[in-house]
C-alpha positions in Angstrom: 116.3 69.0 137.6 118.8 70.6 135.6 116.1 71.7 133.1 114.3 73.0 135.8 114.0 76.4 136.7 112.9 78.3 139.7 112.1 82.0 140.8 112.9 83.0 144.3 112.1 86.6 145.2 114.1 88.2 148.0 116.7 86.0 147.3 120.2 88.8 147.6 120.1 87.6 151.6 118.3 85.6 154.7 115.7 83.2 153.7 116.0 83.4 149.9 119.3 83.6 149.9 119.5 80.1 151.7 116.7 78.6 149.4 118.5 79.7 146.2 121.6 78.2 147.4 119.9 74.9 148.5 117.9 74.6 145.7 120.7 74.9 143.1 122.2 72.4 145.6 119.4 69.9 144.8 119.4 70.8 141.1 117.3 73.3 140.1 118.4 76.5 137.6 117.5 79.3 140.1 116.3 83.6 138.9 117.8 85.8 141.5 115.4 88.3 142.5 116.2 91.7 144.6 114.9 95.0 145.5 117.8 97.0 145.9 121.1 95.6 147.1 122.6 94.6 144.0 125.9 93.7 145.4 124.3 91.4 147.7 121.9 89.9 144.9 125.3 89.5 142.6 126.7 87.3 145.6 124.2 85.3 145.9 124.3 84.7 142.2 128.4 84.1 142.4 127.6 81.5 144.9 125.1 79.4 142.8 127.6 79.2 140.3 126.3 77.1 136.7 122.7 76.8 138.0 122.5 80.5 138.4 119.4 81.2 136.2 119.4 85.4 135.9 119.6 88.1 137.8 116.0 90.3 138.4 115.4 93.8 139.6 112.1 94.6 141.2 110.3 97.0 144.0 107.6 94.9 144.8 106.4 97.8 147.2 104.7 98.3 143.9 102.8 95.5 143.1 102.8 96.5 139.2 106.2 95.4 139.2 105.1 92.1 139.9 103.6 91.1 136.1 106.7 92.2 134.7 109.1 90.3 136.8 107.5 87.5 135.5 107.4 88.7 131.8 111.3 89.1 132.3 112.0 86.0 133.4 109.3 83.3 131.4 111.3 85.7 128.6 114.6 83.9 129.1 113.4 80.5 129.6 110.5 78.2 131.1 109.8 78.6 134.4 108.7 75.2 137.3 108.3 76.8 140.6 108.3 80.1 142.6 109.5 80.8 146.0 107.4 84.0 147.3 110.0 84.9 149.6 110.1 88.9 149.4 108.8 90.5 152.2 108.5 93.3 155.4 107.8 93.4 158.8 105.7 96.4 159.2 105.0 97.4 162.9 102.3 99.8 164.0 100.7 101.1 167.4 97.3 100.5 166.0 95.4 102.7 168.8 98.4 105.3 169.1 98.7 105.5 165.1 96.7 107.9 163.3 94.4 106.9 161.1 96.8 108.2 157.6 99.8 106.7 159.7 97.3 103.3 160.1 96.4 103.3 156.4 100.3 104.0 155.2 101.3 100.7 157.4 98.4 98.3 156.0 98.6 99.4 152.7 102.2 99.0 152.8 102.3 95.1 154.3 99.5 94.8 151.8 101.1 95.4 148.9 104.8 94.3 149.6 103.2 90.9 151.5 100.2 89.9 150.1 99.2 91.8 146.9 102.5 91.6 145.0 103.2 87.7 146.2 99.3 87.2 144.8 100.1 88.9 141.2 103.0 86.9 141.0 101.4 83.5 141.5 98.6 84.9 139.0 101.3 85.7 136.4 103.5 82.1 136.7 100.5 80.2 137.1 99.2 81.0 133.7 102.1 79.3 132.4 102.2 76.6 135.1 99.0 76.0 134.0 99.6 75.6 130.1 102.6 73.4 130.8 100.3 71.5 133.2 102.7 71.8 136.0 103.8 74.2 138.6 105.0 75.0 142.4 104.3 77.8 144.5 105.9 78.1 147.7 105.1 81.1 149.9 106.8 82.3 153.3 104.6 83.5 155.5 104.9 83.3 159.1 103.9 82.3 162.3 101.9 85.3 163.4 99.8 84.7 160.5 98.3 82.1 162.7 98.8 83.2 165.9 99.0 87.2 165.2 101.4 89.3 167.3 101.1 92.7 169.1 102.3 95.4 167.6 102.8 94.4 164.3 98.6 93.9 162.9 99.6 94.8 159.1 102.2 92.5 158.9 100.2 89.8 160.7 96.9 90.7 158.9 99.2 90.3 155.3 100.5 87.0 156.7 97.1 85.6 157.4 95.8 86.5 154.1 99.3 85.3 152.2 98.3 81.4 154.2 94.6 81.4 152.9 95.3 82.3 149.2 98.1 79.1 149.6 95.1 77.3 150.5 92.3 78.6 148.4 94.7 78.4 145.3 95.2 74.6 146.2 91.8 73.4 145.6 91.6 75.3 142.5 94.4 74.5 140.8 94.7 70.5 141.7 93.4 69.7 138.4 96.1 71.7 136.5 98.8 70.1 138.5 99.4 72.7 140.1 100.6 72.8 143.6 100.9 75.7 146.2 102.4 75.4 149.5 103.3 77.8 152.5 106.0 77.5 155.3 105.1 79.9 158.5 108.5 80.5 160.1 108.7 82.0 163.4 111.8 83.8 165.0 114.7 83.2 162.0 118.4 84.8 162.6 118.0 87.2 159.5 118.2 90.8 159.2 114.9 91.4 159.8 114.4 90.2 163.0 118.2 91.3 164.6 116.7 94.2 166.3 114.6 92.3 168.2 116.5 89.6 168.9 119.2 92.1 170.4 117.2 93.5 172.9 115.2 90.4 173.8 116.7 87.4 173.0 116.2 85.6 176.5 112.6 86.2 176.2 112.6 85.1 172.3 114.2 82.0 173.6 112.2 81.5 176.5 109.1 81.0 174.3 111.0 78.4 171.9 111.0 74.8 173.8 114.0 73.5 171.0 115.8 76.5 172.7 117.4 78.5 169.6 116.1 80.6 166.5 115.5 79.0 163.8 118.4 79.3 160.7 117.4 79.9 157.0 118.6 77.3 156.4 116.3 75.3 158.1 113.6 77.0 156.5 115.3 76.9 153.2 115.0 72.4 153.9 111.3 72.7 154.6 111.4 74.6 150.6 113.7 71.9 149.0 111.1 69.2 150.3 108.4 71.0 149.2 110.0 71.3 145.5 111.0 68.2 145.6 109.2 64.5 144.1 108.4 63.8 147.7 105.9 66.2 148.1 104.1 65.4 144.6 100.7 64.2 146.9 100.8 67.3 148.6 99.0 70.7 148.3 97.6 73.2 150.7 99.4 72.7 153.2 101.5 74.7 155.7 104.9 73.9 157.3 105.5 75.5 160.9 108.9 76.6 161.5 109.0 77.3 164.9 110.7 75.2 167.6 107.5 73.9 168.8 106.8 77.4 170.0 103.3 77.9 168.7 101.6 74.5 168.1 98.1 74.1 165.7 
């Protein structure tokens, strides 16, 4: 796969950090993408060594930036596969919110969780397209199934992430084009450290394997989905969770 290059957004820590590391394990010439810690985006690219692929800059909080990304990156070289891993949890106390404090939360998971990741696909899958191949791989997440209290923008984004995985399936097939999702549930990244400080035995109670997932195990459930042994797939979904929410 040395030829073969692959975007992962959100990559300077947690999730994409782990994918970009396993994915230049398995072969693949990965972009680095961040937001704003460059020092931690520059680590992650140390770490890939040769298969590093570029380093990228972008605030998808504004999902303009998304086009260009692209643009900058099909500009130094042909692109196989993008991992949509960017992303934040956005929490609200949807009857104690306002109504401007409810519309600054969904616009925000909206545009930094679904409408960005969507402009992205639409940019690489124009090429994908021409070259008449292509993966997508989104992270979404458990409560994109299942939904979770407190947190309806980031749940609603999630929902919407998993149906355009699906929707995009069926219509690209014939381009050989393939989208997938994974839907992880409690993962030990930044993100989820403040709760899991203050309830971990409750976190764990609800998780019959008994521990938090790692991103590294959701960065396996990417490489198989990059890899040969998933060519006969598309649409589908990979749950991440311990066996804690079962479909």
């Amino acid at each position: 796969m040395r030829d073969r290059r692959v975007l992962v957004t959100g990559s300077s820590k947690g999730i994409g950090r782990a994918v970009a590391r396993r994915a230049a394990r398995d072969g693949w010439r990965v972009a680095v993408h961040y937001r704003a810690d460059q020092s931690a985006a520059e680590d992650t690219l140390s770490a890939l060594g040769e298969s590093a692929a570029g380093l990228y800059q972008a605030d998808l909080a504004d999902p303009s930036a998304a086009a260009t990304l692209v643009a900058r990156v099909l500009a130094e070289g042909p692109l196989h596969a993008l991992v949509n891993n960017a992303g934040e949890y956005v929490k609200l106390d949807f009857a104690g919110s306002s109504a401007a404090e409810t519309r600054e939360a969904f616009e925000r998971a909206w545009a930094v969780n679904f409408l960005s990741p969507a402009l992205l696909v639409h940019a690489v899958c124009q090429a994908f397209v021409e070259q008449g191949e292509g993966r997508v791989v989104n992270v979404a997440s458990r409560v994109g199934h299942r939904g979770e209290a407190g947190a309806a923008p980031y749940s609603a984004s999630k929902a919407a992430l998993i149906n355009l995985t699906r929707a995009l399936a069926v219509e690209h097939a014939t381009f050989g084009v393939r989208h997938f999702a994974i839907a992880p549930g409690w993962v030990e990244t930044s993100m989820a450290r403040e709760g899991m400080e203050t309830r971990l035995p409750e976190i764990l109670r609800d998780i019959p394997l008994g521990r938090m997932a790692t991103p590294e195990d959701c960065a396996g459930a990417v490489a198989f989905l990059l890899s040969e042994e998933a060519d006969y797939l598309s649409g589908i979904v990979i749950d991440i969770n311990g066996a804690s929410y079962l479909r």
